[in-house]
C-alpha positions in Angstrom: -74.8 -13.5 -25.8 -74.0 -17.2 -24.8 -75.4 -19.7 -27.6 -79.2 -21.3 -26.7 -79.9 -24.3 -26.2 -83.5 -23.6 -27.8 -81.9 -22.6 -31.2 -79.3 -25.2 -32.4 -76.2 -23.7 -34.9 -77.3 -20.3 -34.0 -73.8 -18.6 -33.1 -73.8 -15.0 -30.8 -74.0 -13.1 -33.8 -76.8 -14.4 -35.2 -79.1 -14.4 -31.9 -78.0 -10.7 -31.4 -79.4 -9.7 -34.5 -82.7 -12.2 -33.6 -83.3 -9.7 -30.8 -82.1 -6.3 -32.4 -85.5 -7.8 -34.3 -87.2 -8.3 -31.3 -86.9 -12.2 -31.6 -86.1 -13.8 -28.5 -86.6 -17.5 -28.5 -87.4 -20.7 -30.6 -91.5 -19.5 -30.0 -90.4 -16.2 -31.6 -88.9 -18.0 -34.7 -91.5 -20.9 -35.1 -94.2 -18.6 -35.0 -93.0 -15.9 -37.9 -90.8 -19.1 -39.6 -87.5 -18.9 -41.0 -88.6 -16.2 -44.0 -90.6 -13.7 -42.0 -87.9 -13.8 -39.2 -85.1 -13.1 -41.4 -86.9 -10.2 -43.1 -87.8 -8.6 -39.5 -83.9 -8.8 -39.0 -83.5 -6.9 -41.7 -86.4 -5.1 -41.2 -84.2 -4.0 -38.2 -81.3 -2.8 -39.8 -79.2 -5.5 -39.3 -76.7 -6.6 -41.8 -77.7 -10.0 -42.6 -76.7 -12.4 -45.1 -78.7 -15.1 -46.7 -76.5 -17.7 -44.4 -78.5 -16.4 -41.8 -81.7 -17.4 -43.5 -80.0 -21.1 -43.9 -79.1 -21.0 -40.2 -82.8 -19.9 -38.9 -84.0 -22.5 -40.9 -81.3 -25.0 -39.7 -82.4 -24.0 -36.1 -85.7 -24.6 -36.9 -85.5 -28.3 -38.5 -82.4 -29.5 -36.5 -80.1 -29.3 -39.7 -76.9 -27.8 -40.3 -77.6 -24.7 -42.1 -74.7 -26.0 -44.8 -77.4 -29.2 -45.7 -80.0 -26.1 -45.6 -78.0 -24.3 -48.5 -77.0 -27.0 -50.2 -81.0 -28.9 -50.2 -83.4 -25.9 -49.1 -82.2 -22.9 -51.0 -84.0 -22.5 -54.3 -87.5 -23.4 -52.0 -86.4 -20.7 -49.3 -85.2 -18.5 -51.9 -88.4 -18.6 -53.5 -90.4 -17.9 -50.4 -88.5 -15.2 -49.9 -89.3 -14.0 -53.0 -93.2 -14.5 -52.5 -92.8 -12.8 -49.1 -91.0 -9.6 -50.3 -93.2 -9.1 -53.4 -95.9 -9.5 -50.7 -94.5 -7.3 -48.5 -94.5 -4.7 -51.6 -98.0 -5.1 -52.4 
């Protein structure tokens, strides 16, 4: 799976397990946000690590998901947090 255009810093890898997910495009991703998509990729079964989360959020903002680790983790970290204890609710 060739990179897209649509999703910036989003290698083959990463957009495979997007659509393992059922995620196929930057509408897909904006519409559940970086969180809820990362989630559904695990959700799926996919082995995904939390770079993935800095990458669909780098994808989403036009960032390098390294400047989304470094300046966006403890906020994404803690919506992950609210969306799993949601999730288990």
């Amino acid at each position: 799976m060739p990179p897209s255009p649509d999703l910036p810093g989003l290698g083959p890898k990463s957009l495979a397990m997007l659509a393992a997910a059922g995620l196929h495009g930057r509408a897909d991703l904006e519409k559940l946000g970086s969180v809820r998509a990362y989630l559904r990729v695990q959700a799926a079964g996919q082995n995904a690590s939390r770079n993935l989360l800095w990458a669909l959020e780098g994808a989403l903002t036009g960032q390098d998901w390294r400047v989304i680790a470094r300046e966006e983790r403890s906020r994404l970290l803690i919506e992950l947090d609210a969306a799993q204890e949601a999730a288990r609710r």
